[in-house]
Structure formats: structure tokens, C-alpha cells
C-alpha positions in Angstrom: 11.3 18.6 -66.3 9.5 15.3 -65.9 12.2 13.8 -68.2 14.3 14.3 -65.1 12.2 12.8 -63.0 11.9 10.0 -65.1 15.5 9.2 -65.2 16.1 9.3 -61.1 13.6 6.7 -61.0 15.0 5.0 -63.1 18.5 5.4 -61.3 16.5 3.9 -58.6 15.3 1.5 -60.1 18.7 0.2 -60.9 20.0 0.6 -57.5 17.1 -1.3 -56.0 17.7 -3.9 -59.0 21.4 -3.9 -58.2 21.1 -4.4 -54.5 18.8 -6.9 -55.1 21.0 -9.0 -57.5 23.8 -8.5 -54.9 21.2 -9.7 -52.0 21.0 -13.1 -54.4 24.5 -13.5 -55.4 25.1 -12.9 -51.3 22.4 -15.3 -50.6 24.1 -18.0 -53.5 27.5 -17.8 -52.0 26.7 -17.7 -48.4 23.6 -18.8 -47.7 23.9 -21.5 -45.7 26.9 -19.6 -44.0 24.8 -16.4 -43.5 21.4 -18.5 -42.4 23.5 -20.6 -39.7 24.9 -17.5 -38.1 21.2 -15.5 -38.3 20.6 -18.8 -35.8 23.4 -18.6 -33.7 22.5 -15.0 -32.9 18.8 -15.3 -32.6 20.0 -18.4 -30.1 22.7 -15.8 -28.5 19.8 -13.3 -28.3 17.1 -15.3 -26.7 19.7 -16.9 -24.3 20.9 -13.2 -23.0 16.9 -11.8 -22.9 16.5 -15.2 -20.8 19.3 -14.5 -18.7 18.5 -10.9 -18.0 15.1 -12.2 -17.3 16.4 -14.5 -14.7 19.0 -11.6 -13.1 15.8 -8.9 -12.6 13.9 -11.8 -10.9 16.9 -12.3 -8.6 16.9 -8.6 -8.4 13.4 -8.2 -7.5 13.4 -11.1 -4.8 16.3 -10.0 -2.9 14.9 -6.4 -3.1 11.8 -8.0 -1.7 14.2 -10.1 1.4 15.7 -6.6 1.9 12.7 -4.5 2.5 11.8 -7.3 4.8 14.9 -7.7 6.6 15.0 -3.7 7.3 11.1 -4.0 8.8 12.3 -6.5 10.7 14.6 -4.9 12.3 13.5 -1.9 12.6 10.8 -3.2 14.5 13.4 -5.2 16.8 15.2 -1.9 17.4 11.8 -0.1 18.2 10.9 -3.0 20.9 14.8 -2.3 22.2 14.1 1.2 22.4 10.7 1.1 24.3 12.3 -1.6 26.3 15.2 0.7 27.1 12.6 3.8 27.7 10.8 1.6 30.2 13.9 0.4 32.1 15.8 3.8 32.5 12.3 5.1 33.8 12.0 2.4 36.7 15.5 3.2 37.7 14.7 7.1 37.6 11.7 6.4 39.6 13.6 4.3 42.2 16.5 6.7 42.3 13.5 9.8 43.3 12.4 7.1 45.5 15.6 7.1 47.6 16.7 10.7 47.5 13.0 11.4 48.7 13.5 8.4 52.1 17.0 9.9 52.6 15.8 13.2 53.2 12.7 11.8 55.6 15.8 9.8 57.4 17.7 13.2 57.5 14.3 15.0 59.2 14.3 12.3 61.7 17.7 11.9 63.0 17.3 15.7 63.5 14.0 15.3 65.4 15.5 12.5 67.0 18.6 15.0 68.0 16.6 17.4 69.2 14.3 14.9 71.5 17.9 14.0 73.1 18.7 17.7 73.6 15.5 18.7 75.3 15.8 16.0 78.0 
């Protein structure tokens, strides 16, 4: 048994081995090729984590102008409201107001009518 074991690390060996003199024959051949473009991505890759970096900062602010434009106004509307409550109760005030002098100028014109009877 550990004559089989033996010879699958030795398959591995030669695998690794193998890779690795395919790694150097790569690395011969292309090298400059491969090394240029390993740049030109890790430039492509730091420009697009910039950029996204820049698009959640834009994100953030205008979330930011939002929340702040809502409270805003919501807090116009609110005034409006209030403002609105206030007015239609001066008006419901005035209008109880008249309905209440109408009726004392009704109960006088009928005393009034009466006085010219009696005489």
C-alpha cells in the first residue's frame, strides 16, 4: 500500500512540475503581453471601484436632498392645513354668528308686530 501512495505523489509532483514549466514557457512567450494586460485590468478595475465610489456618493446626497425636500414640505403642507383649519373655523363661527342675529331680528319684527296690533 504505501507504494501507492508513493506513486500519486509522484503523479503530483509531475503535474505541479508540469504546470509549472507551462507557467514559464507562458510567462517566456507572453510575458510582456500577459503583464501589460494584468495592468490594463487592474487600471479597468480601480477606475470602475472609483466610479462606483463616486455613483453611491451621488446616491447618498441626493437621498440626503430627498429626505429634506419631503420634510420640507411636509411641513409646508402642515402650516397649509392648520392655516386651512383656522380659516374654515372663523367662517363657521361667523356663519353661527348670523343665523343666531337673524333669529333675534325674526323675535323682534314679531314683537314689533304685535306692539302695532295691540294699539
Amino acid at each position: 500500500m504505501a507504494k501507492k501512495h508513493e506513486t500519486m505523489f509522484t503523479l503530483e509532483d509531475k503535474i505541479e512540475s508540469s504546470a509549472s514549466k507551462i507557467d514559464v514557457i507562458k510567462n517566456l512567450i507572453f510575458g510582456d503581453t500577459i503583464q501589460a494586460y494584468d495592468s490594463e485590468f487592474e487600471t479597468l478595475r480601480k477606475d470602475i471601484l472609483q466610479k462606483k465610489q463616486n455613483l453611491e456618493d451621488l446616491i447618498e446626497e441626493i437621498r440626503t436632498d430627498l429626505n429634506t425636500t419631503i420634510d420640507s414640505v411636509s411641513s409646508d403642507v402642515n402650516i397649509r392645513i392648520t392655516d386651512l383649519e383656522k380659516n374654515l373655523e372663523s367662517r363657521m363661527e361667523n356663519l353661527e354668528e348670523d343665523v343666531v342675529n337673524r333669529k333675534q331680528l325674526g323675535n323682534l319684527l314679531v314683537e314689533l308686530g304685535k306692539k302695532i296690533g295691540s294699539k
